[in-house]
C-alpha positions, 0 to 999 in steps of 0.5 A, spaced: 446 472 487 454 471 486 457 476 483 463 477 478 467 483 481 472 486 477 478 490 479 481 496 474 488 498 477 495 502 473 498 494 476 495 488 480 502 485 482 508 485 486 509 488 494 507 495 493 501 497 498 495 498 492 497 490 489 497 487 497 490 491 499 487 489 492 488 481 492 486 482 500 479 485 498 479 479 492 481 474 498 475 477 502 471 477 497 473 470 493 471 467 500 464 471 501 462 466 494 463 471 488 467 471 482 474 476 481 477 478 475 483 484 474 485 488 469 491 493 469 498 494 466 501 489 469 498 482 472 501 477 476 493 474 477 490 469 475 491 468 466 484 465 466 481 471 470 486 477 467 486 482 462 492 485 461 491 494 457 499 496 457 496 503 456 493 503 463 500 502 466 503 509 468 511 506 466 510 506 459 514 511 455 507 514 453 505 514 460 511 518 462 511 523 457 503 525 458 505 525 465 511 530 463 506 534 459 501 534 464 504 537 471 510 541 468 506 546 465 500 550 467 497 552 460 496 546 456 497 545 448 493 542 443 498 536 442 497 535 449 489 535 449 490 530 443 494 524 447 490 526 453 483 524 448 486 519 444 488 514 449 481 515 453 478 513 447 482 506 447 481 505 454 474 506 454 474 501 449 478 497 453 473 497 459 468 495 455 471 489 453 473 487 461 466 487 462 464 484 457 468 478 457 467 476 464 460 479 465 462 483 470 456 486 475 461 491 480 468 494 478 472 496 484 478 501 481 484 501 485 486 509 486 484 509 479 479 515 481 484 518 486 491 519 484 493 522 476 498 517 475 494 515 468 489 521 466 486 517 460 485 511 464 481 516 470 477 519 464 475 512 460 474 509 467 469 516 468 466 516 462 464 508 462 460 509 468 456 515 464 454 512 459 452 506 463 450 507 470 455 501 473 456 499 479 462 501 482 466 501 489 471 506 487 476 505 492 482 510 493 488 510 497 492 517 496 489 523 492 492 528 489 491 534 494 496 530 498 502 530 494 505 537 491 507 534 485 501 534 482 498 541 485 503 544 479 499 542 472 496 543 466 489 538 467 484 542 473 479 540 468 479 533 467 482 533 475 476 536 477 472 531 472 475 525 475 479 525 481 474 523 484 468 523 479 460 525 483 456 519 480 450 516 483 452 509 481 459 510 485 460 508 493 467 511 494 472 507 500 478 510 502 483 508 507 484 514 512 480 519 517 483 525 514 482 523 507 474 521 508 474 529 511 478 532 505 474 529 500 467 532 504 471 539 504 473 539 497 469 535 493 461 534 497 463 527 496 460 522 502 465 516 502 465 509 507 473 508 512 475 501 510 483 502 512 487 497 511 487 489 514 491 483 514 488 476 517 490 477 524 484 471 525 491 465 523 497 467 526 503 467 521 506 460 522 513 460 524 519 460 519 520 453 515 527 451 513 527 455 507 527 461 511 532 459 517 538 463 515 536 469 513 540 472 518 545 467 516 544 471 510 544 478 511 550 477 515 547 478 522 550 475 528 548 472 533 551 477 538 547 483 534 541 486 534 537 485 527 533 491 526 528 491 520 526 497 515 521 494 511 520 499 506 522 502 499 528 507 500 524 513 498 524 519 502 517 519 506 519 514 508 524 517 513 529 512 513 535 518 516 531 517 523 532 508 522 539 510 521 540 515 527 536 509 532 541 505 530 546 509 531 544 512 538 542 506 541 550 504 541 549 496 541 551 492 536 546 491 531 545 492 523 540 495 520 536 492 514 533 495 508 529 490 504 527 495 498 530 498 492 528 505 490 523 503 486 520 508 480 521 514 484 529 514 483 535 513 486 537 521 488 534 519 495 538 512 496 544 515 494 543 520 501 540 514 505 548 510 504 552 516 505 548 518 511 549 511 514 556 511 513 557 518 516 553 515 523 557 509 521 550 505 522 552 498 518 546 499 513 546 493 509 541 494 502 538 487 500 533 487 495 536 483 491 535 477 495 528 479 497 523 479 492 515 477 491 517 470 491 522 465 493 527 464 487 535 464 486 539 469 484 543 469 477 550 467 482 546 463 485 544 465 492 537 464 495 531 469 495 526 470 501 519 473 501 519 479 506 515 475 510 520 470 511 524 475 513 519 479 518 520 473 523 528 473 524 527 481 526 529 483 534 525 491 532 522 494 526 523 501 525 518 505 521 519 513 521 515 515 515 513 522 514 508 520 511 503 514 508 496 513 507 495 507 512 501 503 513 502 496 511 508 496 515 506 497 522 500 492 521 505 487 518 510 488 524 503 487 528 501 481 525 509 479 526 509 480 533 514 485 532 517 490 537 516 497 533 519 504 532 514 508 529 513 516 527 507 520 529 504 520 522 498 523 521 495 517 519 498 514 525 496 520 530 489 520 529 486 513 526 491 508 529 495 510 535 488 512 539 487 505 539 491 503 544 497 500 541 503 500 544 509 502 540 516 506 540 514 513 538 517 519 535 515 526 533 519 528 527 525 526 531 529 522 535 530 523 543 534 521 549 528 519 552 526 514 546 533 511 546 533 510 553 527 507 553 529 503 547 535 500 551 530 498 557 525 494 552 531 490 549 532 489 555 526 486 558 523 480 553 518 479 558 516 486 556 516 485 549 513 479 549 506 483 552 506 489 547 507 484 541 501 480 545 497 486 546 498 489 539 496 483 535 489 483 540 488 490 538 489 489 530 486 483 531 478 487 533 480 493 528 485 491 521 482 483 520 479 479 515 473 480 519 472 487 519 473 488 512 468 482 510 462 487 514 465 493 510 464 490 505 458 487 505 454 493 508 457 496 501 454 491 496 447 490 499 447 498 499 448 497 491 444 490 489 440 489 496 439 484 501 436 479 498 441 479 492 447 477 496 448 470 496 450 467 503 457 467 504 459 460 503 466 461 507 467 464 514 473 469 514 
């Protein structure tokens, strides 16, 4: 049986964490022999295998409004009742056509389930799978309970219907111990932990001759360290503690900040920027000149891909107070890149108990994570065998391989062992 498996999602496109483990799940799955087709607000996939639904972005202006309306207030007015339906209704409709179009047997949703970000599409999404009984792998990233944003609303009601929905046709994913217990605890919802992968089966090649003068380009020189913050610049991301690092660690080197800000505003930046000059850290800001795809600039300057920056870093800095799994640490992995990383709780439970061999900090910097800092810069040969030690173990627990048998596990749960075909490729 070759599946046709549809992904819904708010976006399927560009760098942020849900659209990369979204086209690595399609990856798997394309190789495993079935068919994959999108739907969302924005798409950068396939045309022929698209279906792009504006309303289910949460940027539009409506999506902005109704969000406004929902988490700024705890009663709800009629009016807001009125949108929050309207708009289902539409989705729903939507979601019937993608299924439709493309004879779709699985739906997988991208935190659609998880996260209040566009309540009609969460309420359709439901709905359809109430009036249909159709096979879904709801596959959340983030819930609302870990966000104090959303814990002042309007919305219990439609939060505690969808958020995620108990329905016997839904296998629920998630991506991180602490959210398989809380949605146990809250919800009395069983879930699967697939975290997120790269293909640590091939090695990234090395930097071909587009890529040769990042360093060139950030004006890095070859007497300075190059330390990379591969991150948006928002506030979980504890970019303050990179700045100190690099302060602290008293040895000429630039700091690197590859993302802009993004859609959570521009408050934080600004804090980044003045802190970086008041600890007199070169912090250069280059997300003008990294982008998802390689390109100029308007005035003519070359723009790299992260990955063709990732290979030019001396250490990667990832103090994040915060993340659901952390695309950056397996991508410094995959990289073989030294890393500076905070004891978040993701970290401290699922991954550090592997073994991985890090820079580690708690909240904060310390004399001892500096000297030691100073001692690994020091020692390649040290480096060189954490790295190698690193990939190794990413390689048995985040890889393709991993992911292929979670999977798979999943899907002869829902449509049985004779109904799935052979994988024609091996991941």
């Amino acid at each position: 049986m070759s599946l046709r498996i549809g992904f819904i999602s708010f976006r399927i496109s560009g760098t942020d964490g849900v659209s990369l483990e979204t086209k690595k799940w399609a990856d798997v799955l394309t190789r495993m022999g079935f068919e994959c087709f999108f739907m969302a607000g924005q798409l950068d996939t396939p045309p022929d295998r698209s279906y792009e639904v504006p309303e289910a972005h949460f940027q539009t202006s409506d999506a902005k409004t109704l969000y406004y309306r929902c988490f700024y207030q705890t009663v709800r007015d009629p009016e807001t009742s009125r949108m929050v339906h309207e708009r289902r209704e539409t989705l729903k409709t939507h979601i019937y056509e993608f299924v439709r179009r493309f004879s779709l047997d699985l739906l997988i949703p991208e935190n659609v389930l998880a996260i209040p970000l566009n309540i009609p599409l969460a309420l359709a999404l439901t709905e359809f799978i109430a009036e249909t009984g159709f096979k879904v792998i709801g596959h959340h990233h983030d819930f609302y309970w870990e966000r104090k944003r959303f814990l002042t609303n309007c919305v219990w009601d439609y939060i505690n219907w969808a958020y995620p929905p108990h329905l016997a046709s839904v296998h629920h994913v998630v991506i991180n111990s602490s959210a398989q217990n809380q949605l146990a605890l809250r919800t009395g919802i069983s879930s699967t932990l697939i975290p997120n992968v790269m293909e640590f089966e091939v090695p990234p090649p090395p930097p071909d001759e587009w890529a040769q003068d990042v360093r060139e380009a950030f004006g890095i020189r070859e007497d300075e360290l190059f330390i990379l913050q591969p991150t948006r610049v928002v506030q979980r991301k504890g970019i303050e503690h990179a700045i100190e690092f690099t302060a602290r660690l008293g040895l000429p080197a630039k700091l690197v900040i590859s993302h802009a800000s993004g859609d959570e505003g521009h408050e934080y930046e600004q804090r980044v920027r003045e802190y970086a000059q008041m600890l007199g850290v070169n912090a250069i800001f280059v997300s003008d000149i990294i982008g998802e795809t390689r390109g100029y600039t308007p005035d003519g300057r070359k723009i790299y891909s992260l990955y063709d920056v990732y290979p030019h870093a001396d250490l990667v800095t990832y103090p994040s107070i915060y993340e659901g799994f952390g695309n950056a640490f397996l991508e410094a992995i995959f990289f073989k890149k030294p890393l500076l990383v905070n004891n978040y709780s993701v970290y401290s439970h699922d991954i550090r108990p592997k073994g991985f061999k890090c820079l580690e900090m708690d909240e904060f910097i310390t004399t001892d994570l500096i000297d030691t800092a100073r001692e690994l810069l020091k020692r390649p040969d040290v480096i060189q065998e954490w790295v190698d030690h690193n990939y190794e173990l990413a390689r048995q627990y985040y890889s393709y391989s991993v992911l292929k048998t979670k999977l798979t596990s999943i899907l002869v749960s829902h449509f049985g062992y004779n109904n799935i075909s052979p994988c024609p490729d091996t991941v």
